[in-house]
C-alpha positions as CSV (number, residue, x, y, z in Angstrom):
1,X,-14.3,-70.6,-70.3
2,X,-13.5,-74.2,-70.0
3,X,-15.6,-76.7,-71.7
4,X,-15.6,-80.2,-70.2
5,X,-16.6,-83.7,-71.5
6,X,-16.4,-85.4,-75.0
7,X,-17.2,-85.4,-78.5
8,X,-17.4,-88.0,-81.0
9,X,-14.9,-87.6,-84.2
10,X,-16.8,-85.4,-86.6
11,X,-19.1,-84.1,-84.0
12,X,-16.7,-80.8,-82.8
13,X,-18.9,-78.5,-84.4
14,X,-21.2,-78.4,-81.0
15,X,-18.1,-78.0,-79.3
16,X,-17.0,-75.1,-81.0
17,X,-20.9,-74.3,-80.6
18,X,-21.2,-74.8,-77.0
19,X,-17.9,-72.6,-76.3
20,X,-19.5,-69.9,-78.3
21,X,-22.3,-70.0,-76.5
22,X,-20.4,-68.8,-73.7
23,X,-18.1,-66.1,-75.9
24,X,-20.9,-64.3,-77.5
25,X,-24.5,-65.5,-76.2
26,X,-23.6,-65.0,-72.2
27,X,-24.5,-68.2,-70.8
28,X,-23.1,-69.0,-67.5
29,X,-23.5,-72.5,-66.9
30,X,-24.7,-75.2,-69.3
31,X,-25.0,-78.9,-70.4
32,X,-25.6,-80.7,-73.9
33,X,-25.8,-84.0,-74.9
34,X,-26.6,-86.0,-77.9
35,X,-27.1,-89.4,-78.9
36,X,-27.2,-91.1,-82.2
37,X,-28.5,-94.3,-83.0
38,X,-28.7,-94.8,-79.1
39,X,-25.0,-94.2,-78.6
40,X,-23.8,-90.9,-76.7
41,X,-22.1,-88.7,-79.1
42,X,-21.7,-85.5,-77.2
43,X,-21.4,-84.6,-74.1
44,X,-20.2,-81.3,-72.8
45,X,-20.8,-79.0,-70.1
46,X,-19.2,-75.9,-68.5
47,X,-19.5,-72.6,-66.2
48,X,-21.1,-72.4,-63.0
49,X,-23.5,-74.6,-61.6
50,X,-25.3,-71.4,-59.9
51,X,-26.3,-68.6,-62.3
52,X,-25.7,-66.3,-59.4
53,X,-24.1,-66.2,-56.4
54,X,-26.9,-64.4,-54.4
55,X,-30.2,-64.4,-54.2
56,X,-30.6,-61.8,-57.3
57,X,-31.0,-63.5,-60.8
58,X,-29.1,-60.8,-62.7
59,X,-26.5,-60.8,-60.2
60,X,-22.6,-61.9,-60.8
61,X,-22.0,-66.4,-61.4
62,X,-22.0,-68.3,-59.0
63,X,-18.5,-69.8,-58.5
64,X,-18.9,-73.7,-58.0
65,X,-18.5,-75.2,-61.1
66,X,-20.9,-77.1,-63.0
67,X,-19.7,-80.7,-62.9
68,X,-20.8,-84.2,-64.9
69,X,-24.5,-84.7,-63.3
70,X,-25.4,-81.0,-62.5
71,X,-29.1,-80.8,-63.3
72,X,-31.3,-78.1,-63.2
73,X,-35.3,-76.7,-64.0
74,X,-35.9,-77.5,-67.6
75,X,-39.9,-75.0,-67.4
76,X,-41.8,-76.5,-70.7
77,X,-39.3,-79.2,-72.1
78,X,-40.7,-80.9,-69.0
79,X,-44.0,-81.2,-71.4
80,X,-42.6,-83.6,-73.8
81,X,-41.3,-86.1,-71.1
82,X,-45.0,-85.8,-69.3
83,X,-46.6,-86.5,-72.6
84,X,-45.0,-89.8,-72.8
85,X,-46.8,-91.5,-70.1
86,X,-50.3,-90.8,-71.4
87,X,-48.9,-92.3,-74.6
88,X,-47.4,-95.1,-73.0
89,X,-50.8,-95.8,-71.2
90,X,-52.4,-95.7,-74.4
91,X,-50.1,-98.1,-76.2
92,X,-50.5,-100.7,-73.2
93,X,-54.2,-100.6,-73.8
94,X,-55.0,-98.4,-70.9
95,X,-55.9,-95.0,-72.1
96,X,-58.0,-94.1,-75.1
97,X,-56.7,-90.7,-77.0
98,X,-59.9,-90.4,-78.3
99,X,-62.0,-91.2,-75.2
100,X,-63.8,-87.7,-73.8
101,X,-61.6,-87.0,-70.7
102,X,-64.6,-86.8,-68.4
103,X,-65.0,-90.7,-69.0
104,X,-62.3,-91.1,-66.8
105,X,-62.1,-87.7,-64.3
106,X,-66.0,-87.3,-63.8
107,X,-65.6,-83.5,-62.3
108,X,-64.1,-82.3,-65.4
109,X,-67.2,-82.3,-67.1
110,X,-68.5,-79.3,-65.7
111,X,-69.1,-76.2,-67.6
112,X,-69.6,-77.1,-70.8
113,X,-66.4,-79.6,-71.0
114,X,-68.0,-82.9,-71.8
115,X,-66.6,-83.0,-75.5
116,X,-63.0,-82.2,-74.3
117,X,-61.1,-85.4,-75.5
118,X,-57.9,-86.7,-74.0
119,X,-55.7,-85.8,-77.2
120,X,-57.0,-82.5,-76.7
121,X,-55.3,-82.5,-73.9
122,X,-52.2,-83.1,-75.5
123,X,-52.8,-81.0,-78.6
124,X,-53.6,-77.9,-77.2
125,X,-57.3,-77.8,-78.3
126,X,-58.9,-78.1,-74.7
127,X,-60.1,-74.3,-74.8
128,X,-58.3,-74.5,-71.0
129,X,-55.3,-72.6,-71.3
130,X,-56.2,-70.2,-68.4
131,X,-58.4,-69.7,-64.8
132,X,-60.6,-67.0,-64.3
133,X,-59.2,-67.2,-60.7
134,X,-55.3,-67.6,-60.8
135,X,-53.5,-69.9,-57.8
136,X,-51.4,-69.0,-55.6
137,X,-48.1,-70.3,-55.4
138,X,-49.0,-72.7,-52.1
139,X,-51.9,-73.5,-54.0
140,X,-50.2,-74.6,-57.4
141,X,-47.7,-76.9,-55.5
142,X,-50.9,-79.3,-54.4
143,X,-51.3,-82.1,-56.3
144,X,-55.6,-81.5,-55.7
145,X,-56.1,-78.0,-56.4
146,X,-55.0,-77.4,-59.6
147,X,-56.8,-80.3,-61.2
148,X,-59.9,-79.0,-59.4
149,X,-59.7,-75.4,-60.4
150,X,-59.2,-76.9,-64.1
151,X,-62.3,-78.6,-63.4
152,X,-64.3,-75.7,-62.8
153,X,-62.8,-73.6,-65.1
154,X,-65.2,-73.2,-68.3
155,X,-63.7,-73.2,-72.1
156,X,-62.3,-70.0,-73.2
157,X,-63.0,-71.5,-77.5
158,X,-65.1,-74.7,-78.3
159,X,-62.9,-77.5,-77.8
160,X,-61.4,-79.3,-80.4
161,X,-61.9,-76.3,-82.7
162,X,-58.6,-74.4,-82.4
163,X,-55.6,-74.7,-80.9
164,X,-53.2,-72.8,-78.0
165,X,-50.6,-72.7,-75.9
166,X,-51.6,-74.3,-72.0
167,X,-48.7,-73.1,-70.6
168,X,-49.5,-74.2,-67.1
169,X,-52.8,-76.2,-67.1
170,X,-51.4,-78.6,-69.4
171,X,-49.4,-80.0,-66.4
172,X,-52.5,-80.1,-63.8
173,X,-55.0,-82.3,-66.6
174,X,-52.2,-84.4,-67.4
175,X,-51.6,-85.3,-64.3
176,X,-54.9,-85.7,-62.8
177,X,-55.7,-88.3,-66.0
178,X,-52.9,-89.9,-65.3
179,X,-54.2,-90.6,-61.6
180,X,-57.4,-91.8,-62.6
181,X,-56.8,-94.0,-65.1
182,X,-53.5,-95.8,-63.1
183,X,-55.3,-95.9,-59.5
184,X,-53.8,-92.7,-57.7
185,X,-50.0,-92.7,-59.2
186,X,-49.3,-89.3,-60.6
187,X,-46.8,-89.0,-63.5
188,X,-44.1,-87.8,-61.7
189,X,-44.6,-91.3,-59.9
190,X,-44.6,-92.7,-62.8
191,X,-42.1,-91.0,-65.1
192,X,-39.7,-92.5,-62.5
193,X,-40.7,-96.0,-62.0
194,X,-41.9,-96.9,-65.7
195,X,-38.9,-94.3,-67.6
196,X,-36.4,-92.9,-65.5
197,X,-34.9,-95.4,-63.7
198,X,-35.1,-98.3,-66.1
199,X,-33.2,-95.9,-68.4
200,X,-31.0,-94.7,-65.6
201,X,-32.1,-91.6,-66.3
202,X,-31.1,-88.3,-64.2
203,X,-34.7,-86.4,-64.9
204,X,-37.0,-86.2,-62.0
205,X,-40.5,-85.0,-62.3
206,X,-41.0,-83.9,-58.9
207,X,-37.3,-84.1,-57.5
208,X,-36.3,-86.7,-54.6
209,X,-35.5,-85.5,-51.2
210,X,-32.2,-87.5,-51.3
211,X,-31.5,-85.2,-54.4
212,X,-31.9,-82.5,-53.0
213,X,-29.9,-82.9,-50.4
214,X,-26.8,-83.8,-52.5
215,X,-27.0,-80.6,-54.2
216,X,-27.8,-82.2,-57.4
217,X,-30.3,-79.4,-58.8
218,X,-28.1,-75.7,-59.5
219,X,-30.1,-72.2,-59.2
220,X,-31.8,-70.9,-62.3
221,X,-32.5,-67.1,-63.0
222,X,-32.5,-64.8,-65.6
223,X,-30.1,-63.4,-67.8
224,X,-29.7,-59.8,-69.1
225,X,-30.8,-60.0,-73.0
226,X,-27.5,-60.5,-74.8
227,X,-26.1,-57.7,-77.5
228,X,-25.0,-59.3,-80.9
229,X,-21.6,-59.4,-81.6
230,X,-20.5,-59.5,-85.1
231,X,-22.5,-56.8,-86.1
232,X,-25.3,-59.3,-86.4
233,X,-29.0,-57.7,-86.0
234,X,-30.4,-58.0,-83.0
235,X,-34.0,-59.8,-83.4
236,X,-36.9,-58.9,-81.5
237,X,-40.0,-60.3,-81.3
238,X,-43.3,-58.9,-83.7
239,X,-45.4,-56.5,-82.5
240,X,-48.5,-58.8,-81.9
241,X,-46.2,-60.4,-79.4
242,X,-45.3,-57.7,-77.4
243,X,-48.6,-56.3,-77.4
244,X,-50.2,-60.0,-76.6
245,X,-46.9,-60.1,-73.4
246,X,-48.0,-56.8,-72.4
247,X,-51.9,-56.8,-72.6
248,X,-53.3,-58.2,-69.0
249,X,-56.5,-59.3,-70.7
250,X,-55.0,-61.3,-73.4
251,X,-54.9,-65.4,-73.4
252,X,-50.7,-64.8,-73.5
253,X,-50.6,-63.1,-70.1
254,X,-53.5,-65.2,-68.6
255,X,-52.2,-68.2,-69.8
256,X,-48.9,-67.3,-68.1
257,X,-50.6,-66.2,-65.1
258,X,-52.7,-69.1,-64.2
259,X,-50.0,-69.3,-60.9
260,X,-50.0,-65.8,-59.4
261,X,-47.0,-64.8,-58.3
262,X,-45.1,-67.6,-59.9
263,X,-42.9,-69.5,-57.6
264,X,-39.4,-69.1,-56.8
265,X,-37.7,-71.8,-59.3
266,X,-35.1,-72.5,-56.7
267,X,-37.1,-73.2,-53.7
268,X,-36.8,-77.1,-52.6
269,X,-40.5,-77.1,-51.9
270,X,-41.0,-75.8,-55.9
271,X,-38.4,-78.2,-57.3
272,X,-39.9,-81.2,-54.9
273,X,-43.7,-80.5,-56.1
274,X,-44.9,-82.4,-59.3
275,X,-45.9,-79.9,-62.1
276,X,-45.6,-82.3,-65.3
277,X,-46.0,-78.7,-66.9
278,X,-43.1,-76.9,-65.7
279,X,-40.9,-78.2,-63.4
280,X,-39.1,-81.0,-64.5
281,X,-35.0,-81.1,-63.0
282,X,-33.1,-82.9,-65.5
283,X,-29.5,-83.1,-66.7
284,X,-28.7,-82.7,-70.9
285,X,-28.0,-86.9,-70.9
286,X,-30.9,-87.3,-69.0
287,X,-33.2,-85.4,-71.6
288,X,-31.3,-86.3,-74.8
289,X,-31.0,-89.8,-73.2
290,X,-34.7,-89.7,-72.8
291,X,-35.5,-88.3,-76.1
292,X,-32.9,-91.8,-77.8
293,X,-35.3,-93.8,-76.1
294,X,-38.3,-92.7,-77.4
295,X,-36.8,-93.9,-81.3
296,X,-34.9,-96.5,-80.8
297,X,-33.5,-99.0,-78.3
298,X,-31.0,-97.8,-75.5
299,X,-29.1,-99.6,-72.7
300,X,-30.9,-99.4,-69.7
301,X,-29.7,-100.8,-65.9
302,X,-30.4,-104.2,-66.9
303,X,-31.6,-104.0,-70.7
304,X,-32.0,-102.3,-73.8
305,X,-34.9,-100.3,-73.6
306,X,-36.9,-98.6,-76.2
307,X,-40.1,-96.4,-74.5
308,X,-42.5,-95.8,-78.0
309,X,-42.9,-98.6,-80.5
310,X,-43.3,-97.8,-83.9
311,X,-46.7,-96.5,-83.9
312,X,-46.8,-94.4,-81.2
313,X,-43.9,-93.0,-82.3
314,X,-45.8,-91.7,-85.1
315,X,-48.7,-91.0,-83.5
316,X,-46.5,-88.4,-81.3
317,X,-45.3,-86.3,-84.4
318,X,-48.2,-86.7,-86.5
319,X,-49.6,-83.2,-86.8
320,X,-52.8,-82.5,-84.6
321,X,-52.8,-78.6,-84.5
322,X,-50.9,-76.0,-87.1
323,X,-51.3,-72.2,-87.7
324,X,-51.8,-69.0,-85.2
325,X,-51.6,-70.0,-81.7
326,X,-54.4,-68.3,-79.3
327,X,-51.6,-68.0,-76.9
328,X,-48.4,-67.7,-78.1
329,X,-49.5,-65.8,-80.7
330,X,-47.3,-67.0,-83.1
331,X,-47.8,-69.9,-85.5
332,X,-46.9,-73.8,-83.9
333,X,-47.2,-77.2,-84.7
334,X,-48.1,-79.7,-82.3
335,X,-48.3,-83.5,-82.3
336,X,-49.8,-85.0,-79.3
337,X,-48.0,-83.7,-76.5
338,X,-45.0,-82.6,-78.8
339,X,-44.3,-79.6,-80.3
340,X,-43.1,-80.4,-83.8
341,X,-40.7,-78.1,-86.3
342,X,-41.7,-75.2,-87.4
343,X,-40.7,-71.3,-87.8
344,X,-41.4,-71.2,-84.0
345,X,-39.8,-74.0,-83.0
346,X,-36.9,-75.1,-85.4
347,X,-35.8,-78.6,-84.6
348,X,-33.5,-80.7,-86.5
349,X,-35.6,-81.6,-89.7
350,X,-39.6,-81.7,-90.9
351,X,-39.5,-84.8,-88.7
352,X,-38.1,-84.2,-85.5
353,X,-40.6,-83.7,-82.1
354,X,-39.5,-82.4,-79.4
355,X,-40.2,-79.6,-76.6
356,X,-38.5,-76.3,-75.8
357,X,-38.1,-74.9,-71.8
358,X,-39.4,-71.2,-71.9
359,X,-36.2,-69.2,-72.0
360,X,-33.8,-72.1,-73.0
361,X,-33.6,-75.8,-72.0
362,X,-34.8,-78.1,-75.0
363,X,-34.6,-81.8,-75.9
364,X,-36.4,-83.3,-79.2
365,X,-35.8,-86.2,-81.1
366,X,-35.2,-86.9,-85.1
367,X,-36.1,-90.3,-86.1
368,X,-34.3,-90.4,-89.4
369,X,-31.4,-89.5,-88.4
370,X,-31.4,-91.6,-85.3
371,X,-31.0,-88.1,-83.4
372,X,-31.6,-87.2,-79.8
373,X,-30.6,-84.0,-78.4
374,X,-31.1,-82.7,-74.8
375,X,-29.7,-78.4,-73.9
376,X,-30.1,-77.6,-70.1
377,X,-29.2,-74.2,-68.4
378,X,-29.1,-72.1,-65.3
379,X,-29.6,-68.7,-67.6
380,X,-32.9,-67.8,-68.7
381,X,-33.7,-65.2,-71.0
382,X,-37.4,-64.0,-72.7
383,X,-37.8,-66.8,-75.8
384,X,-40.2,-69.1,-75.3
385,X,-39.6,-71.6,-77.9
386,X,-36.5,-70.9,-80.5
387,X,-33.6,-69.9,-77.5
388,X,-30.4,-68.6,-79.8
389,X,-27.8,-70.8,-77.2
390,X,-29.9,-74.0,-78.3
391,X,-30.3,-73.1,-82.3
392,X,-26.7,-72.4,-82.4
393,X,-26.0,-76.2,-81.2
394,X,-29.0,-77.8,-83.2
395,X,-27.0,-76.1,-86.2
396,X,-23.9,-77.2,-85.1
397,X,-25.2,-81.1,-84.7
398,X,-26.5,-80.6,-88.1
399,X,-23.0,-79.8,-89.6
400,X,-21.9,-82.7,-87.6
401,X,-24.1,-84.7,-89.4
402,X,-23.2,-83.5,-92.8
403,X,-19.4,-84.7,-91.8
404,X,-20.0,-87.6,-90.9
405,X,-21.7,-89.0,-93.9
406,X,-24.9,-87.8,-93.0
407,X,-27.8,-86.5,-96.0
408,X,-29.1,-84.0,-93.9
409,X,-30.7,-82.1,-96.6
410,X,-33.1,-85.4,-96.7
411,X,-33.5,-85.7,-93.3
């Protein structure tokens, strides 16, 4: 298999990564790029832009290559780039984190919601992370009904007093406070005006007809689970897990199935909606490049532009929830709108924030070592948020590191 693009001297390690990837982890088309101190360091991609060449997920590749600008649906790692605007509103003086969230969206007090603060929202501590009457797909794609049925939806644990996974309401609050506190511009609306295209940035939160039409997004699907090779074990997940995954009453499946059926990924309609939850269309540079932004200053179409100053930066991977996870099950770690490393979701070092895609896109950030990396694929398989493809190249950028002068072990 072919691997195009660059590498920086001392970064071949994610080459060698990236190629394995392909070798022994069955990817079939895929993207990574990483920046360091705001200046691209990798940049690699390879396979097929299509994981299959029919309309069955499993089926054989797809036989156009991926090319230099191939994007596709990133699922969750769309979270962390929605959780930046709320944080951006914030630091311009427009948005109070600690401000209850029906201060601003009067509906959303209903039912018991009235102490439900905005960083709860980003946290995971709403008590919100499922609807007693899922959407339909039609439904799910309109930017009004799933901020109302959030809105009527009572808390499922007191807010503020634990913490899990919102899989798919996350996106609907977000968005809706987003509205209402800018005047009617949704953060799709405004990930592109205010972040993506001052950054030049291909990463769409809701993706442009003219996009579209070019071809620029490739079809997603999933992947048969992979066998080890090397005579590796083959990990599997605990048995709380699986029994949470298979349990229909549980917060896991409920949280999962607040859409019912969930839409076709591939569908234009799907890929053209807003979900600041879910479906986010992004290349690797335009995640990782994303990501450099948030920590330091990066050249933009006209200027250098740096999104978080100092503050918020911190304020984004300070630690707001830790431990057992109502939904995932699992123990996480999340800043305000970032997940932050952990057993769950290893990132670079105890200081990077980031945010995995369900079943393998990711792009996180490492402020001391001037870090940012982006992962984007057509393959999906069942992790939700430590894929093996993207550990194997988070490992490999860490070896970079170490050869080029880097004290990792202090990072």
């Amino acid at each position: 298999m072919d691997v195009h693009g660059t590498v920086a001297e001392g970064f071949e390690p994610v080459r060698g990564a990236f190629a394995g990837n392909f070798a022994a982890l069955g990817d079939r088309g895929a993207a990574v790029a990483v920046y360091r101190d705001g200046r691209k360091v990798v940049d690699l991609w390879g396979g097929a832009r299509d994981v299959d060449a029919t309309d069955g997920a499993a089926g054989p590749p797809g036989t156009e290559p991926w090319r230099r600008g191939t994007a596709q649906v990133v699922r969750s790692a769309t979270k962390g780039v929605a959780a930046a605007v709320p944080l951006l509103l914030h630091q311009r003086g427009e948005l109070d984190l600690d401000a209850p969230v029906g201060e601003y969206w009067p509906e959303f007090k209903a039912h018991g919601k009235e102490r439900v603060l905005v960083r709860h929202v980003l946290n995971h501590r709403a008590g919100l992370p499922v609807l007693d009457r899922p959407l339909s797909p039609e439904d799910a794609l309109d930017p009004l009904r799933g901020p109302r049925a959030v809105a009527a939806q009572a808390p499922v644990w007191e807010p503020g007093t634990d913490h899990g996974y919102h899989a798919l309401t996350y996106g609907w609050m977000l968005d809706e406070l987003v509205r209402r506190v800018t005047g009617g511009r949704g953060a799709g609306e405004w990930i592109a005006d205010e972040i993506a295209r001052p950054l030049d940035l291909d990463l769409w939160v809701g993706l442009p007809a003219a996009e579209e039409a070019a071809g620029r997004a490739g079809r997603v699907g999933r992947l048969p689970e992979a066998e080890p090779t090397g005579g590796g074990p083959r990990l599997r997940p605990k048995r709380a897990v699986t029994e949470a995954y298979g349990d229909p009453a549980s917060l896991t499946r409920r949280a999962f199935a607040a859409i019912t059926p969930f839409p076709d990924q591939n569908d234009p309609a799907y890929r053209a909606a807003a979900l600041p939850a879910t479906n986010g269309v992004a290349t690797a540079d335009g995640l990782a490049r994303f990501y450099a932004a948030l920590i330091g200053d990066v050249d933009g179409v006209t200027r250098r532009v740096r999104l978080f100053d100092p503050a918020t930066m911190e304020r984004a991977r300070a630690e707001e929830s830790a431990g057992p996870d109502r939904v995932l099950v699992v123990g996480t770690r999340f800043g305000l709108g970032y997940m932050l490393h952990g057993s769950a979701s290893p990132f670079l070092s105890p200081g990077s924030f980031g945010h995995p895609g369900r079943g393998g896109a990711l792009g996180f950030a490492d402020p001391e070592a001037g870090v940012a990396f982006g992962y984007v694929t057509n393959g999906f398989r069942k992790t939700v948020t430590a894929d093996p493809r993207a550990q194997a190249l988070v490992r490999a950028v860490r070896e970079s590191l170490r050869r080029t002068g880097s004290d990792v072990d202090r990072v």
